[in-house]
C-alpha positions in Angstrom: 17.0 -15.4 25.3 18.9 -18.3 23.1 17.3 -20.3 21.2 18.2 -23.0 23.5 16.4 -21.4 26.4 13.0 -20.9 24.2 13.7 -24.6 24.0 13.8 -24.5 27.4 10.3 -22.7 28.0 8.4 -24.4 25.4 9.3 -27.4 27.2 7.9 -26.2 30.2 4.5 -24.9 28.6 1.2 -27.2 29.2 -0.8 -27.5 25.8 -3.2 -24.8 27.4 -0.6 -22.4 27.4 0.8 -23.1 24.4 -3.0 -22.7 22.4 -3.1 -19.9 24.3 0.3 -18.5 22.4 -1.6 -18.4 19.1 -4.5 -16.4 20.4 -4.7 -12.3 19.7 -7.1 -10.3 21.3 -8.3 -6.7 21.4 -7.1 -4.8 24.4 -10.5 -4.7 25.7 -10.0 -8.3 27.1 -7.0 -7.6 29.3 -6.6 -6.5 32.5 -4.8 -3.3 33.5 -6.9 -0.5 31.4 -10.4 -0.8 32.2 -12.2 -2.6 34.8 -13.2 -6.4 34.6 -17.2 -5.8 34.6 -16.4 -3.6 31.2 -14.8 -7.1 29.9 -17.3 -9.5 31.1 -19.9 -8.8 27.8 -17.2 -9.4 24.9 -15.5 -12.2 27.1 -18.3 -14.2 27.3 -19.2 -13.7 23.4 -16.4 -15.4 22.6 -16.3 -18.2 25.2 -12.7 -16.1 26.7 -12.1 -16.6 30.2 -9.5 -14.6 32.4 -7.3 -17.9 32.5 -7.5 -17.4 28.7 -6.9 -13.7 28.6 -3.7 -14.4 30.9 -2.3 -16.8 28.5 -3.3 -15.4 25.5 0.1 -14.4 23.4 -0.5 -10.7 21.5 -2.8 -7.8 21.6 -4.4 -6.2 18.5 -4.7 -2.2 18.1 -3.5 -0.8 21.3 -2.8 2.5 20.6 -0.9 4.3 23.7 2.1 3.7 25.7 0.2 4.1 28.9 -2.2 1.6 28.0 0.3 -0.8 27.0 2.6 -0.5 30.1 -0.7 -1.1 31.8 -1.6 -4.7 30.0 1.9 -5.5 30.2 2.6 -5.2 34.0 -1.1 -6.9 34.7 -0.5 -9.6 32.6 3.3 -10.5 33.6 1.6 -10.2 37.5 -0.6 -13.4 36.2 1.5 -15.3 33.5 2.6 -18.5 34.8 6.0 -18.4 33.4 6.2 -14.5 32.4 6.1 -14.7 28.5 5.6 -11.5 27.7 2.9 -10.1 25.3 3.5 -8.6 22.0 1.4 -5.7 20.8 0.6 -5.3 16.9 -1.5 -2.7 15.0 -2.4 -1.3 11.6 0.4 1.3 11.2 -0.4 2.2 7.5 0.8 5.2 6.3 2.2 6.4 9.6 0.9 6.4 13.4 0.0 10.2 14.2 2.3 11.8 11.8 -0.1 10.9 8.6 1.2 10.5 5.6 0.3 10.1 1.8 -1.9 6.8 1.0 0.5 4.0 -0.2 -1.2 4.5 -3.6 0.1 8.3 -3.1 3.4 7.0 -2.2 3.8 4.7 -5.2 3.3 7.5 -7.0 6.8 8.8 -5.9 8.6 6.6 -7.6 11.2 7.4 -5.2 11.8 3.7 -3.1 14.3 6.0 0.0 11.0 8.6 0.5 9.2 5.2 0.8 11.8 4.1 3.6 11.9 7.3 5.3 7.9 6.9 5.5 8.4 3.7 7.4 11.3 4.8 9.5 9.3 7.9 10.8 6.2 5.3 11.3 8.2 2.9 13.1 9.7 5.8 15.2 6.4 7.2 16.6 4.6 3.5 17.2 7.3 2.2 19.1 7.1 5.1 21.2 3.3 4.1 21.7 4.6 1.0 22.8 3.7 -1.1 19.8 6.3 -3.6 18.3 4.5 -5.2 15.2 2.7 -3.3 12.7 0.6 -5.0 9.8 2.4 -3.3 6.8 3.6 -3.5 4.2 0.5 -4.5 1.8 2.4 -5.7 -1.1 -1.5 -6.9 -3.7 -0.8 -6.0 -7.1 -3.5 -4.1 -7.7 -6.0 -3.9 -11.3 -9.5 -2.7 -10.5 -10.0 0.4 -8.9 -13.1 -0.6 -8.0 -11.7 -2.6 -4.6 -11.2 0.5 -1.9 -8.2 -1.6 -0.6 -6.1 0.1 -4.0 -4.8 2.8 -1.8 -3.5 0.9 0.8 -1.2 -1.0 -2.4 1.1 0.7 -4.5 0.1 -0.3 -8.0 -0.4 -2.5 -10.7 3.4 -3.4 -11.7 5.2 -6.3 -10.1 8.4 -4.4 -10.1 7.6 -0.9 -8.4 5.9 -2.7 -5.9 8.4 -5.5 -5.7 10.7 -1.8 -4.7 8.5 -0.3 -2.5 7.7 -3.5 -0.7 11.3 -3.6 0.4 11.7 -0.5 1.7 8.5 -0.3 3.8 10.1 -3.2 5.6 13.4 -1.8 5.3 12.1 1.3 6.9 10.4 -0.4 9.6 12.4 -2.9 10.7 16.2 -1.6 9.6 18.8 -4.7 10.1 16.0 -7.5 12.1 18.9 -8.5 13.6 19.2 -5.7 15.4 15.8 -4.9 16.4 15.9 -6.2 20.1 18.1 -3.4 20.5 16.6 -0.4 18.1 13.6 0.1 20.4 13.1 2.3 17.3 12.1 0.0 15.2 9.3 -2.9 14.8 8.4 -5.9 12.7 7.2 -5.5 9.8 4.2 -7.8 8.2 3.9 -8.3 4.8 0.1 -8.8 3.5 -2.2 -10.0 2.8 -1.1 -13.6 0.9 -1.7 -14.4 -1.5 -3.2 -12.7 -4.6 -5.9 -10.6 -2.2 -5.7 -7.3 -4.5 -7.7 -9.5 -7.2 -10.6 -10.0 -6.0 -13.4 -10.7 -8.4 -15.6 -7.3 -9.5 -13.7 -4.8 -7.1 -15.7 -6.5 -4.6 -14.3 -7.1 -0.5 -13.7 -10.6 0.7 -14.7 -12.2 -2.6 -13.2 -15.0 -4.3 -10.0 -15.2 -6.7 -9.2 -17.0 -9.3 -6.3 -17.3 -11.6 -3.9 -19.0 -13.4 -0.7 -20.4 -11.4 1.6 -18.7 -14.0 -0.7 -15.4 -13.0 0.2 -16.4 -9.4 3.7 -16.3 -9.8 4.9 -14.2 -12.4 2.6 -10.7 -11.3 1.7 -11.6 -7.9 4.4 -13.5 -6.0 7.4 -11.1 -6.8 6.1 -8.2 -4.5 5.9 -10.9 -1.4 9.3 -11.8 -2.4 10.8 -9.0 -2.0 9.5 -8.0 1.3 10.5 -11.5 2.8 14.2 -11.4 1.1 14.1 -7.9 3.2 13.4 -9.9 5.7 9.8 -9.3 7.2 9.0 -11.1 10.3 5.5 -11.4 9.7 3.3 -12.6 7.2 -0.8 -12.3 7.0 -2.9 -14.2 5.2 -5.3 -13.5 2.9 -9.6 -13.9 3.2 -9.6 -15.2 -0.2 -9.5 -18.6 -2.0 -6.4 -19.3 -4.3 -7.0 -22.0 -6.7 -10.2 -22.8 -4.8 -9.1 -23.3 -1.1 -9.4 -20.4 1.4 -5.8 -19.0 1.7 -6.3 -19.1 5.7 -6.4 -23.0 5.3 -4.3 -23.2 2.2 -1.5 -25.8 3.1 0.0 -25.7 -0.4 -0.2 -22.2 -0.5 1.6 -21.5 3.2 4.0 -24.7 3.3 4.7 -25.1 0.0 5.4 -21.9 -2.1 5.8 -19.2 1.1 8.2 -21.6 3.9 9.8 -23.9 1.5 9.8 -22.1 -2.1 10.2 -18.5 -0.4 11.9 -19.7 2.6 10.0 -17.7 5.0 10.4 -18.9 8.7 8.6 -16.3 10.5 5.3 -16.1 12.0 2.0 -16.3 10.4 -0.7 -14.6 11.1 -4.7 -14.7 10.2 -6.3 -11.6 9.3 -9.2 -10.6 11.3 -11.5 -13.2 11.9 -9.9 -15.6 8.9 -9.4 -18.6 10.6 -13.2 -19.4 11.2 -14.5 -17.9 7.5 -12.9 -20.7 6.5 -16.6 -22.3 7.7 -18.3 -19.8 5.4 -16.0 -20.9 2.4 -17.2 -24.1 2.8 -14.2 -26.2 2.9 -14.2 -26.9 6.8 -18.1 -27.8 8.6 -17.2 -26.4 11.8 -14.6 -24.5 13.9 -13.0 -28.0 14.8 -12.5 -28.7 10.9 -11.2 -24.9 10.6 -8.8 -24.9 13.0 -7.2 -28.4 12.2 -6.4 -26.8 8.4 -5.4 -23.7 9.7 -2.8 -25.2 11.5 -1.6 -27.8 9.1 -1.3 -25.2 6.9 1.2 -23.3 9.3 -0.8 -20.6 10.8 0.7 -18.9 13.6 -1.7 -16.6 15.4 -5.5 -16.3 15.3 -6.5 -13.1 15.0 -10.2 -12.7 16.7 -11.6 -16.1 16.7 -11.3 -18.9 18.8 -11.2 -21.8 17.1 -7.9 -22.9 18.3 -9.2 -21.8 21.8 -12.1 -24.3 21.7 -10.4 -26.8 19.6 -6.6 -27.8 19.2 -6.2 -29.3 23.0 -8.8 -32.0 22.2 -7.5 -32.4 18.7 -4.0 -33.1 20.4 -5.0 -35.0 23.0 -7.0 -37.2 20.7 -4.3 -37.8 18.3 -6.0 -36.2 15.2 -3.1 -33.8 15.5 0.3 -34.3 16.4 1.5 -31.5 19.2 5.0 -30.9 16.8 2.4 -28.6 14.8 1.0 -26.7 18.0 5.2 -26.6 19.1 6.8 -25.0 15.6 3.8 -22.7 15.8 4.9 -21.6 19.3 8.4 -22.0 18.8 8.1 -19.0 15.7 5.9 -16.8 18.0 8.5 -16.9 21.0 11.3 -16.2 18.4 9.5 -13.1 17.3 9.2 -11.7 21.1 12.8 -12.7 21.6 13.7 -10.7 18.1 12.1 -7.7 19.1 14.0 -7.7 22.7 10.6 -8.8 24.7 12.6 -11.0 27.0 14.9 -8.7 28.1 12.6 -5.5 28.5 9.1 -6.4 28.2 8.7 -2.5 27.7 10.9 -2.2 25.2 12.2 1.3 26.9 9.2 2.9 27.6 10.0 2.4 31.2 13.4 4.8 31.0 14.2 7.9 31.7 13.9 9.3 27.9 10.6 10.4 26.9 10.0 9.2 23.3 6.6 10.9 23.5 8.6 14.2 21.8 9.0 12.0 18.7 5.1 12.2 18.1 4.0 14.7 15.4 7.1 17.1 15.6 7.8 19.5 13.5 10.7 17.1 11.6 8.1 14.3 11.2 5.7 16.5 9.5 8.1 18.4 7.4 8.9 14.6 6.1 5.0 14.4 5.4 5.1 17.7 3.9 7.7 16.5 1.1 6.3 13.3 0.6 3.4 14.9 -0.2 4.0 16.9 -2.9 5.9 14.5 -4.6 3.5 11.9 -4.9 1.1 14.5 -6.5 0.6 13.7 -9.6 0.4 16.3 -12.5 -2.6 15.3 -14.9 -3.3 17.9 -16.9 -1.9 22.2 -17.5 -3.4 23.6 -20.4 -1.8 27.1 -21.3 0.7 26.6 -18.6 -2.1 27.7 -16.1 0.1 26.3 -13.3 1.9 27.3 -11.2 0.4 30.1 -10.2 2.6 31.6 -8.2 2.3 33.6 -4.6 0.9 37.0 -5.7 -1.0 38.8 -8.3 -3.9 37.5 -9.0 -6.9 36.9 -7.1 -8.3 33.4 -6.2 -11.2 31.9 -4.9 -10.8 28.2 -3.4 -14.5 26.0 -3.6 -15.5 22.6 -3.5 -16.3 20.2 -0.7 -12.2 19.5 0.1 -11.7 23.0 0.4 -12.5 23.5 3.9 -11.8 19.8 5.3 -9.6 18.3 7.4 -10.7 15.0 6.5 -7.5 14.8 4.0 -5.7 11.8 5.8 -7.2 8.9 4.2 -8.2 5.3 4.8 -6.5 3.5 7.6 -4.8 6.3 9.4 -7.1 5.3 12.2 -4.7 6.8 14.5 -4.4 9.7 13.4 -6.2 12.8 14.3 -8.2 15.2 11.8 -7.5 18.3 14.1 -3.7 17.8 13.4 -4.4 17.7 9.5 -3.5 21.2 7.3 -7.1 22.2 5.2 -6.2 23.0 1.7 -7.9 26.5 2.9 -5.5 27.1 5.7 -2.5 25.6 3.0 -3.0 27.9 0.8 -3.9 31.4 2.5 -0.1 30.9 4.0 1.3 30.9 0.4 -1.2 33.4 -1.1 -2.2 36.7 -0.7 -5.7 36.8 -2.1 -7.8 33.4 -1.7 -11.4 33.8 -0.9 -13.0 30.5 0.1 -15.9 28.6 -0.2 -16.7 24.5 1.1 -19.5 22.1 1.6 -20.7 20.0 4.5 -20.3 16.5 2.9 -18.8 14.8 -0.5 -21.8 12.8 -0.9 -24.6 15.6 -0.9 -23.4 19.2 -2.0 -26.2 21.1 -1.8 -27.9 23.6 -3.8 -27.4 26.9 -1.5 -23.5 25.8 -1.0 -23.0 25.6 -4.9 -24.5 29.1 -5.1 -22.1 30.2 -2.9 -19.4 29.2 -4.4 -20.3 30.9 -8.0 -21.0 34.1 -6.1 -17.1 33.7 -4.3 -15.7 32.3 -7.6 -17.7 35.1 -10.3 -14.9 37.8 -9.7 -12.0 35.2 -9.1 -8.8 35.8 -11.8 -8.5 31.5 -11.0 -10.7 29.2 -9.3 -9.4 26.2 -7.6 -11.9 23.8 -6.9 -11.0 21.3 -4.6 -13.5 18.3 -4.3 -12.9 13.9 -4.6 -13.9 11.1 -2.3 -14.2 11.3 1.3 -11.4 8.9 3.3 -14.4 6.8 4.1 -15.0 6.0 0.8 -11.6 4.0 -0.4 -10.2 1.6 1.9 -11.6 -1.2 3.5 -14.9 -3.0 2.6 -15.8 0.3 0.3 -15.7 -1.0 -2.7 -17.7 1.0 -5.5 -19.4 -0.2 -8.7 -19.1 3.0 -10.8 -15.5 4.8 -10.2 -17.1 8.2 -10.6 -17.0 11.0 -8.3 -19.9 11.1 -6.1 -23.4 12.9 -8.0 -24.0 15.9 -6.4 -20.7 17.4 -7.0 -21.0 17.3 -10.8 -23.8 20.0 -10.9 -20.8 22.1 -9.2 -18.6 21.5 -11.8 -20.8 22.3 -14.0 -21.6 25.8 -12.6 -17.7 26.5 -11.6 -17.2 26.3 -15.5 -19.7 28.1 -16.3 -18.5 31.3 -15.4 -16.0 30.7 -18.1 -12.8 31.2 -15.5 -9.6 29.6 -15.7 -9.9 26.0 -13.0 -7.7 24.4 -11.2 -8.8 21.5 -10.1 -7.4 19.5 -7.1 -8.3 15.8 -6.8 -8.6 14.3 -3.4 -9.0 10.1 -3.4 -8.0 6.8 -2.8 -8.1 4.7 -5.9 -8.1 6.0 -10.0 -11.2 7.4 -10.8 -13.3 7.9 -14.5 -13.1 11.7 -14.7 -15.2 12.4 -17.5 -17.1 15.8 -16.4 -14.3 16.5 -14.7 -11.5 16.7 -16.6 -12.9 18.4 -19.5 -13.7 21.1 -17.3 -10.5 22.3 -15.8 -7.5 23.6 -17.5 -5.3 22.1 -14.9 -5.8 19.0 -12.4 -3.4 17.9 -9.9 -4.2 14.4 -8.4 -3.7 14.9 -4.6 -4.7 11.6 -3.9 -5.1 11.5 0.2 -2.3 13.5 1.1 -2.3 13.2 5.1 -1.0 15.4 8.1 0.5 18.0 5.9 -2.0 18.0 3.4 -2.7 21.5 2.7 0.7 22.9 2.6 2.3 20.2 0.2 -0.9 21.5 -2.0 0.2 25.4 -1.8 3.5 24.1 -2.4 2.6 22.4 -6.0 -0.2 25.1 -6.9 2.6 27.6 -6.3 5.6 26.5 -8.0 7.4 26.4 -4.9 7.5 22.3 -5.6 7.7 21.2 -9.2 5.1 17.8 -9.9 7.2 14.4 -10.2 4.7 12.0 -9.6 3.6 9.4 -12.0 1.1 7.4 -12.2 1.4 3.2 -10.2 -1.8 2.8 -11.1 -3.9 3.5 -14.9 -7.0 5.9 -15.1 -9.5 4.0 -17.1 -11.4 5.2 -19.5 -14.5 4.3 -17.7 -15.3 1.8 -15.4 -16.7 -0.7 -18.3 -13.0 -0.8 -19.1 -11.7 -2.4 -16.1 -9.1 -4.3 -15.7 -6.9 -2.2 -17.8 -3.4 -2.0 -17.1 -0.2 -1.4 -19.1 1.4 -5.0 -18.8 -1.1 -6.6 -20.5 -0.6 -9.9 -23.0 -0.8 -9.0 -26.6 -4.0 -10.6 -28.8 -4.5 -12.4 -31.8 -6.4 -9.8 -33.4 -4.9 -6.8 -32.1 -6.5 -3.3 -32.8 -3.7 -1.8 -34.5 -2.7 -4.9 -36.7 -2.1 -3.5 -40.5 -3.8 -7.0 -42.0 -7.0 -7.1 -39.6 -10.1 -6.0 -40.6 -11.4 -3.4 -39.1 -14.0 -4.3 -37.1 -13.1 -7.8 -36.0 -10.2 -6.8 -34.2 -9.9 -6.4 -30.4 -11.5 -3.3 -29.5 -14.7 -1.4 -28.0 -17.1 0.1 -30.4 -17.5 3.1 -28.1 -14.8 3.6 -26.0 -10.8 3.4 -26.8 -8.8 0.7 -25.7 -6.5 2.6 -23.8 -6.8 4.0 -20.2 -7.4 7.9 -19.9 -4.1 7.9 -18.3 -1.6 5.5 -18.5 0.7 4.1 -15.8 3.8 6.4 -15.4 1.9 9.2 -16.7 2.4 12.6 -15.1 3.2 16.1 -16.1 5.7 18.6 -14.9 6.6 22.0 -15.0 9.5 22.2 -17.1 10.0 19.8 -20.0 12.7 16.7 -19.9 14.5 16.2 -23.7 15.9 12.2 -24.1 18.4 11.1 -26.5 21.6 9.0 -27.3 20.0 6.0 -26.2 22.8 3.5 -26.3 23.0 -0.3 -25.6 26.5 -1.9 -24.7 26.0 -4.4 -26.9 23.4 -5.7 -29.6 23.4 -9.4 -28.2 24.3 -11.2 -24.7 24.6 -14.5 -23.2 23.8 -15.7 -20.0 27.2 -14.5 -18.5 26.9 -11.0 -19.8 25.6 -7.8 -18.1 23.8 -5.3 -20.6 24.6 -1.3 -20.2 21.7 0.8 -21.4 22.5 4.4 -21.4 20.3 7.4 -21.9 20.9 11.2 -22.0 18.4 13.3 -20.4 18.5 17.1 -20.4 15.9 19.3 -18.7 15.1 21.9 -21.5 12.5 23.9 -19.3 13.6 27.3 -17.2 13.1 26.0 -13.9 14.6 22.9 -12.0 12.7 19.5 -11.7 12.4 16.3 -10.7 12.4 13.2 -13.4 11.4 9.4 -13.5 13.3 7.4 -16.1 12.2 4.3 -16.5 13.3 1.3 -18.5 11.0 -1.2 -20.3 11.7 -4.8 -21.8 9.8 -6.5 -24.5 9.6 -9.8 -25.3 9.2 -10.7 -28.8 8.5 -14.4 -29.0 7.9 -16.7 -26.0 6.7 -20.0 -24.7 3.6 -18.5 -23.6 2.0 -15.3 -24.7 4.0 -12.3 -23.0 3.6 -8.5 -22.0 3.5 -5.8 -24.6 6.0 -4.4 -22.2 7.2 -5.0 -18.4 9.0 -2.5 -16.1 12.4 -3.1 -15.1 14.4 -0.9 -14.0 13.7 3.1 -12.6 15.5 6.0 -10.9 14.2 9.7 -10.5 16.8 12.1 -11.0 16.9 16.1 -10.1 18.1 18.5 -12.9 18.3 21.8 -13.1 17.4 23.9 -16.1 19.6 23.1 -19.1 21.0 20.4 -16.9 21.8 17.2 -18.8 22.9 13.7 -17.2 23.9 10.3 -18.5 21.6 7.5 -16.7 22.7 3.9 -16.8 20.7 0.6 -16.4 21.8 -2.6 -16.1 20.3 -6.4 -17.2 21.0 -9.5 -16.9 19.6 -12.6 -18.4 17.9 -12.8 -15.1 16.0 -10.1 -15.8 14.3 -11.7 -19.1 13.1 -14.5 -17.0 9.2 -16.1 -16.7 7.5 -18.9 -16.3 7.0 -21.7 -18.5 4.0 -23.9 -19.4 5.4 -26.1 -16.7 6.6 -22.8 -14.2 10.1 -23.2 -15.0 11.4 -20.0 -14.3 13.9 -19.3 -16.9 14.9 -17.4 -20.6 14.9 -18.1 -24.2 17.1 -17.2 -26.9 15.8 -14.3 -29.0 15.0 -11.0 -29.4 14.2 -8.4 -27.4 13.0 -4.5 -27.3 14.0 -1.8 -25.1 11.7 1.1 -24.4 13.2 4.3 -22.2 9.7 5.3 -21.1 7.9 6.4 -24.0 10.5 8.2 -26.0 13.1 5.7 -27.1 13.8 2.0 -28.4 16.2 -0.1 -29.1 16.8 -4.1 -29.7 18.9 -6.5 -28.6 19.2 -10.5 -28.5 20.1 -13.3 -26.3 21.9 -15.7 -27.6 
């Protein structure tokens, strides 16, 4: 349809209809899947009728193609003027083909494996007949402590500011041309604004920040998924500068439609709309759904306060109906964008079946790859890895060493039974692994700890494969104390004990404190949750037949005492290295170090990377000019390898206290041994940007340091 004919049909639409538009339900309240008495309980919970279910504009979480078709065709048989329903889910880190967390994928560094993620995602839910998923989340992320970290991709504006893009990139391709690409689907950016800090790690609590802290960490990443042009946007459960971000009509008018320029629909998250009551900023669902929709919110997801509220609101004049209609309006645009109007199907009616795209072998080979590079190297003593394929007798232990829960938080549509154990990984790339798990993360028992020592006692290496269960990271799991669960220390403890070399491999979804851990192995790869191909892409690293490139998107604290600790941070007044401090009155613990146990952008490989001739086109620049920075990097090692060059910018003096250093500018390159390339970067004055005491956005004259990752640095000014 034109734009002029939605005209037409919102023009045609009673209020009722219209309310119902901005309503999203489970598939359990249509017709078409399961019977009406199955629908009666949940229906009358929330006050839904079937005149409301037949109205009613999307669908939340349907998760087959047959079941789809199903509420479709039933509810086009009933709709009054046959607008079709749109069907949206939580497509994460991929629908059945699972891959790596979005933490794990951050860890790439590598912004096209990011797209191809997405793209491959896309591919399989639209063959399940869904056409929206709720991805990318773009939260800059600081304390591990919230289990929602592996569903970001880190704690720097900039990488996720990259990887933001490409999820939606990767989902959507050109939106202009997604009516046709029944490949592709809208893409919704989340959750806005400022969700990833939320106060002690803990779910759905409150936020609170400066506006500078708003805009200069947390904004950029939201940017640069709408500038990529995602349809959708979800708001956040939080507060931002005190008012719920679901009501928030300086937050959604204001800075995302007219500072951002976002025109696409906004959606609730689960149940938002009517927490707004428990915020205690509206007194009732009548209060909550008149701010919710002055503040430009699209779709309620799972609540009926519009239901029950907006006709009377309208009607009585405390709302004016041009609200109810540009909410409408941007709903009908998004099921005209995504071709709903001219195949309410969206091709799952033809002759091709798409069904083939599902978990083949391509998709997981994709998965496979993705995989190992977003494993992150922490720590080889000796050289222990890679271990290669024969020679040497292993034994594999530890409570991840039999699972095939390896897929992580929110692939809830993914299956476990399609998932590669580390076990079954590995005995397909080695000759000799004897193997030994445990029931349960949370509770490794006595007798299963014995029998690993009696498989591991004549082992030449011992992997020991242990970390969180997916149930622990993600959603409402947020922990106090980022340690590994209790019960598997004792089994460090005895693994090392038999005075073997240990490999350890880490499975979790958010940085961990791994004291007791890391001082017992002599190597640890950080697997993260690596998905589908989980196992293999661990052979593959233990091995050698994939070299480690990951780095870190996220710091390891020290301990959890030390959180937040990121690399970004301001400088201090009294800082712990100043030459004229004393020594104790400076800024520092008295028991722990300041820094993190691993630094953002750490990770180890197995050849070695040699920097030098660090050169800058020029030693000062104006507004006009575009600086060159050029680096030589040579792989000095013996076997070929993947590196992350990244560029740094410091500013000296400011209007306002700035960063010790800020990321801006990355690229992985692949080298072979004794391979040596020149890599360029380019700034502008854009680039040395930030806000002002009053949020002007722009630069100062001055001086400025330039860091090549942690090997070189050079200066330059801005005149």
């Amino acid at each position: 349809m034109k734009k002029i004919e939605l005209g037409e049909l919102l023009g045609q639409m009673t209020v009722s209809e219209k309310v119902g538009q901005l309503l999203q339900l489970a598939p359990m309240f249509y017709k078409g899947t399961i019977t009406e008495g199955e629908i009666t309980g949940p229906m009358a919970e929330m006050g839904i009728t079937t005149e409301v279910s037949e109205n009613a504009g999307s669908v939340l979480g349907s998760t087959t193609a047959s079941e789809m078709i199903a509420i479709q065709e039933a509810y086009l048989k009933t709709n009054r003027l046959g607008i079709p329903l749109i069907f949206m889910a939580d497509v994460v880190h991929g629908y059945k083909t699972i891959f790596p967390i979005p933490l794990a994928i951050g860890a790439t560094w590598d912004v096209e494996l990011a797209e191809k993620m997405a793209a491959i995602s896309a591919k399989e839910a639209t063959a399940a007949g869904l056409q929206v998923t709720f991805s990318p989340m773009v939260d800059l992320v600081r304390d591990p402590r919230w289990g929602r970290v592996m569903e970001s991709t880190g704690e720097d504006p900039h990488l996720n500011s990259a990887m933001a893009a490409s999820f939606v990139r990767g989902y959507q391709g050109n939106p202009d041309e997604l009516a046709e690409n029944h490949e592709k689907m809208a893409a919704c950016v989340k959750h806005f604004a400022a969700y990833g800090a939320a106060e002690a790690g803990r779910e759905y609590n409150t936020v609170d920040m400066s506006m500078r802290e708003l805009y200069q960490n947390y904004l950029p990443a939201y940017t640069a998924a709408l500038e990529a042009g995602s349809k959708l946007v979800m708001t956040a459960f939080n507060v931002v500068d005190g008012v719920p971000a679901t009501g928030n009509e300086w937050l959604m008018r204001d800075v995302l439609r007219d500072e951002l320029g976002f025109d696409g629909v906004l959606i609730s998250d689960w149940g938002a709309v009517k927490e707004i009551i428990n915020h205690g900023t509206a007194a009732n669902s009548v209060e909550a759904a008149d701010v919710a929709l002055r503040a430009g919110v699209d779709i309620e997801m799972m609540t009926t306060c519009y239901l029950e509220n907006l006709e009377r609101l309208i009607a009585d004049g405390a709302l004016p109906v041009g609200l109810l209609d540009e909410a409408v309006m941007r709903i009908l645009e998004l099921k005209r964008d995504v071709g709903l109007f001219e195949d309410p199907y969206r091709g799952l009616k033809g002759d091709v079946d798409r069904q083939q795209d599902i978990l083949s072998v391509e998709h997981r080979e994709v998965a496979r790859e993705i995989a190992a590079d977003a494993m992150v190297l922490l720590k080889n003593d000796g050289d222990l890895l890679p271990l290669g394929a024969t020679g040497r007798k292993m034994a594999l232990v530890g409570p991840l060493a039999t699972t095939q829960d390896v897929l992580g938080a929110w692939s809830w549509l993914g299956d476990m039974k399609d998932a590669v154990s580390i076990e079954d990984g590995m005995k397909a790339q080695f000759d000799q692994v004897d193997v030994a798990g445990a029931m349960d993360t949370e509770n490794v028992t006595e007798a299963e700890i014995a029998e690993m020592v009696r498989v591991a006692q004549d082992a030449d290496v011992i992997v020991l494969a242990l970390g969180e269960s997916a149930n622990r990271s993600g959603e409402a799991n947020s922990i106090a104390t980022i340690r590994l669960p209790e019960t598997q220390y004792p089994m460090i403890d005895a693994i090392r004990a038999l005075g073997k070399p240990v490999v350890t491999v880490l499975f979790n979804g958010r940085p961990l404190d791994l004291h007791g851990l890391i001082e017992a192995s002599d190597a640890l790869v950080e697997a993260w949750f690596p998905g589908t191909e989980a196992g293999n892409a661990v052979a593959d690293i233990l091995s050698g037949r994939v070299n480690p490139n990951g780095k870190l998107p996220m710091s390891f604290p020290y301990t959890t005492g030390q959180i937040p600790v990121y690399y970004n941070h301001l400088r201090t007044g009294r800082p712990a290295d100043a030459a004229d401090a004393q020594e104790h009155y400076v800024s520092q613990y008295i028991d722990i170090p300041n820094q993190p146990l691993f630094d953002f952008g750490f990770g180890l490989s197995y050849t070695t990377f040699a920097y030098s001739n660090l050169e800058l086109s020029s030693d000062t620049i104006t507004k006009m000019d575009t600086l060159t920075i050029s680096v030589t990097v040579k792989n000095t090692g013996t076997i070929a390898g993947k590196e992350i060059v990244a560029l740094y910018v410091q500013d000296i003096v400011g209007k306002v206290s700035r960063p010790c250093k800020e990321l801006k500018r990355f690229t992985k390159i692949d080298l072979a041994p004794g391979e040596a390339v020149v890599v360029t970067f380019n700034l502008t004055e854009e680039d040395l940007r930030y806000y002002k005491p009053n949020l002007d956005f722009t630069s100062d004259p001055g001086d400025f340091n330039v860091f090549i990752g942690t090997h070189l640095q050079a200066a330059f000014c801005l005149a």
